[in-house]
Residue, then its C-alpha position, 0 to 999 in steps of 0.5 A: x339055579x337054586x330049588x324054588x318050592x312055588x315052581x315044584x307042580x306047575x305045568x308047562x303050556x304046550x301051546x308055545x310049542x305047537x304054535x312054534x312048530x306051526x309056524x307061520x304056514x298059512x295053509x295050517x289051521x291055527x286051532x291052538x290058540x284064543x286068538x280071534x279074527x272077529x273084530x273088536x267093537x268099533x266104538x272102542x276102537x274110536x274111543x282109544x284112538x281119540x284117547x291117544x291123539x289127544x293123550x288122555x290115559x297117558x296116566x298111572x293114576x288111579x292105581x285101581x282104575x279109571x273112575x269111568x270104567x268102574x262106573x261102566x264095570x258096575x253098571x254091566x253087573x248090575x244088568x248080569x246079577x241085579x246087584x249093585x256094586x260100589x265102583x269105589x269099593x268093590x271094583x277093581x281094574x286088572x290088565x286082563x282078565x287071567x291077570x287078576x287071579x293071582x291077586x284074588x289068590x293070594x288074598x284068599x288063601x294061605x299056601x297049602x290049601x285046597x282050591x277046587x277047580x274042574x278037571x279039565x279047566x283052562x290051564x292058567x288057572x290051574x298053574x296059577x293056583x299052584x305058583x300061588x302056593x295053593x293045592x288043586x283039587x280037581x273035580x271031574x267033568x263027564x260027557x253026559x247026553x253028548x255034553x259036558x257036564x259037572x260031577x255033583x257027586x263028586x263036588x260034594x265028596x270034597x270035605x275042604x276048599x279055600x276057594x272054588x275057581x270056576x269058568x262058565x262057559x269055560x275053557x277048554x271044554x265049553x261046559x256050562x253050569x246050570x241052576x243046579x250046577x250052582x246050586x251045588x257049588x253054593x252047598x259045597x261053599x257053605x259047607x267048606x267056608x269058601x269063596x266062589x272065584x267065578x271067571x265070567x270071561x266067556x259069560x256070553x258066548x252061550x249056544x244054542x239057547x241055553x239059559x246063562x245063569x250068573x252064580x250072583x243070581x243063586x241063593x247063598x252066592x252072592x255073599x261070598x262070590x268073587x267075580x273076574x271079568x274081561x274084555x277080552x273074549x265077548x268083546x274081541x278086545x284082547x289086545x287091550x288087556x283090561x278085566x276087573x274084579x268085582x265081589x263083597x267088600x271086606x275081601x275086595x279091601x284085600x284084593x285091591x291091594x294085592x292088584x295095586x302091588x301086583x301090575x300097578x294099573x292097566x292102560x288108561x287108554x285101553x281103559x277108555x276103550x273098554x268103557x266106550x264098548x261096555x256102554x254102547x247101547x248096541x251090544x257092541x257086536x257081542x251077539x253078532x259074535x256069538x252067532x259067528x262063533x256057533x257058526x264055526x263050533x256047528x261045522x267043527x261038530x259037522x265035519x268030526x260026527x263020526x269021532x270023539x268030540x264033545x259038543x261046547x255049550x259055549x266059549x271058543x273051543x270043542x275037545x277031542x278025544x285022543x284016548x278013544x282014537x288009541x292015541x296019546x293027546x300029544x300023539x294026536x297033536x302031532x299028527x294033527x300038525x304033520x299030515x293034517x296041518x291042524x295046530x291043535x294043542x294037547x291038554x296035558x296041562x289042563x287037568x289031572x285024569x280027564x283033561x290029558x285024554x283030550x286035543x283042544x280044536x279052537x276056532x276062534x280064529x278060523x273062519x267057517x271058508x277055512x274049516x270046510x275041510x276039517x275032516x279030510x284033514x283028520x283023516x290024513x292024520x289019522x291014516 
C-alpha cells in the first residue's frame, strides 16, 4: 500500500478495542462508549414511524435538507442566539452532527494550517483536522477549583489559526466556556482572522446551574461563528443521524457544497423525526434527561471522592487521572476492565500533553442502580 500524507498524524481510536475486549458481559460497566439508555422523544419516534408507513422521506431530495427541518433548525437557534437564520441559505442538514465537520473543514482551510482546539477535546475532531489536511494547535485545559477550565494565557499565545473548533460542554472532560472564556476566544479570532467552529452537540447538558452561554451571543462572534449542531445527544437521537450546519452566508454558500458532495443527504425519514423533536412544545424530554445524566455524574464524583477525577460541568463523561494513580491511561483501562470490569477508554487519541494522563468514565449509558458500586470496582483494579 502506497504512503498517503492525509493518514500520516491521525490517531487510532482505542474505544474499538476496549469495547471488543468488553464484550458482550453484562456484568461490565460500559463506560467507553457515547451511547445512551435514555430514551429518545416519543414524538420523534411517532413522526418517522408515520413517515415510514406512509413513505415520505423515502427521498434524496433536497440534497442540503428537508425544508421543515431547516425551519424547525432556525427556529431553535433563534431561541439560542436571538439570530435569525435563513433556512435557504444558511443552513444545511448533515447525517449527524461529527459528519458535518470534515466539510466546514475543507471550506475553511487550506492544508497546512492551524486549527486551534483544546487539549483534551473529543477525538473525532482532533483526527478530522488532521485527515483534512490541517495542523492542530492544542490549547491546554487545567483543573482549577475542582473543574475544567481554558487556559486564557495560552489562547492568547497563539499567533496564528484558520479556525478555532470548540465543544461547550464538551467532550471528554465536561468543560464549559463561560462569558469570558468566549470573550477570549473572540480576542483570539479577531486578532488571527478565524472562524469559530463551535460544536453545540451537548449545548444543553448543563449541571448544577451554570449559565450556558452561546458564543453567537458574545460581541465580535456572530459574524464569524460556524455553528454544528445534532440531534443526537440533548435529544437521545443518535441512531437517526441528523446535525446541521448553521453560520453567515458567504462561508455557508461553501459549506453547502462541500456537504452536497461530501454525504448527499441525510435520511428523510429520520429527518422528519428531528423536526417533530425540535418542535415539540414539551422540550422533548431534554430537561428530564439532563436531570438524569446529573444524577449518574453525582454518584460517579460520589463514589471516587477519594481519587483523581474532575468534576463535568456538563455532557456525558468525567476523566480520571491515571498519572496521579502512578499509571499509564492505558495501563488504568486495562485494569479497569480486568479485575474491576469497568470499560473505560484511555484518551490517548484525544489530545497532546494533558488528554494522554487520563480514562474517560461515561455514563451515559448506565443507570444510577448500575454505579452503586463504581468504587469496589476501582478498588479491584487498582489493588
Amino acid at each position: 500500500m502506497r504512503p498517503n500524507s492525509r493518514f500520516a498524524q491521525v490517531q487510532q481510536f482505542d474505544i474499538d478495542k476496549v469495547a471488543a475486549a468488553a464484550g458482550a458481559d453484562p456484568d461490565v460497566l460500559r463506560m467507553e462508549n457515547l451511547d445512551t439508555d435514555v430514551p429518545p422523544p416519543l414524538v420523534a419516534v411517532a413522526a418517522t414511524t408515520e413517515a415510514l408507513a406512509s413513505g415520505a422521506g423515502n427521498s434524496w431530495l433536497p440534497f442540503t435538507g428537508l425544508p421543515v427541518l431547516c425551519e424547525a433548525v432556525a427556529d431553535e437557534l433563534r431561541r439560542r442566539t436571538g439570530l435569525d437564520y435563513d433556512p435557504l441559505h444558511q443552513i444545511v442538514i448533515t447525517s449527524g452532527g461529527t459528519s458535518a465537520v470534515m466539510p466546514v473543514l475543507l471550506a475553511t482551510t487550506e492544508p497546512g494550517d492551524p486549527v486551534v482546539l483544546t487539549d483534551p477535546t473529543y477525538a473525532g475532531l482532533l483526527q478530522r483536522v488532521r485527515l483534512s489536511g490541517a495542523r492542530p494547535s492544542l490549547v491546554p485545559l487545567r483543573v482549577e477549583g475542582g473543574y475544567w477550565r481554558l487556559d486564557r494565557d495560552a489562547l492568547a499565545q497563539v499567533g496564528a489559526a484558520t479556525a478555532v473548533l470548540l465543544m461547550s460542554p464538551s467532550m471528554p472532560s465536561g468543560v464549559l466556556l463561560d462569558r469570558d472564556d468566549w470573550a477570549a476566544v473572540a480576542e483570539t479570532c479577531a486578532r488571527t482572522g478565524a472562524y469559530l467552529i463551535y460544536d453545540a452537540a451537548m449545548e444543553r447538558i448543563v449541571y448544577d446551574g451554570h449559565p450556558r452561554i452561546n458564543p453567537c451571543q458574545v460581541d465580535g462572534l456572530a459574524d464569524r461563528t460556524i455553528i454544528i449542531g445534532s440531534m443526537s445527544k440533548e435529544y437521545r437521537m443518535i441512531g437517526w443521524r441528523i446535525g446541521w450546519i448553521a453560520g453567515p452566508p458567504d462561508i455557508m454558500a461553501r459549506i453547502r457544497v462541500a456537504v452536497v458532495y461530501n454525504t448527499t443527504v441525510s435520511s428523510g425519514f429520520a429527518q422528519l423525526g428531528a423536526a417533530a423533536a425540535l418542535s415539540d412544545p414539551s422540550g422533548a424530554g431534554v430537561g428530564e434527561a439532563v436531570a438524569e445524566y446529573q444524577a449518574r455524574h453525582d454518584i460517579v464524583l460520589d463514589q471516587l471522592s477519594d481519587l483523581p477525577v474532575v468534576r463535568a460541568a456538563g455532557g456525558w463523561s468525567c476523566l480520571v487521572d491515571a498519572v496521579a494513580l502512578d499509571l499509564t491511561a492505558p495501563a488504568l483501562s486495562t485494569r479497569l476492565l480486568e479485575h474491576g470490569r469497568i470499560a473505560a477508554t484511555p484518551m490517548t487519541a484525544w489530545g497532546e500533553t494533558v488528554a494522554p494522563r487520563y480514562v474517560r468514565l461515561v455514563y451515559s449509558n448506565e443507570p444510577v442502580s448500575r454505579l452503586g458500586d463504581l468504587r469496589s470496582r476501582f478498588a479491584a483494579a487498582l489493588r
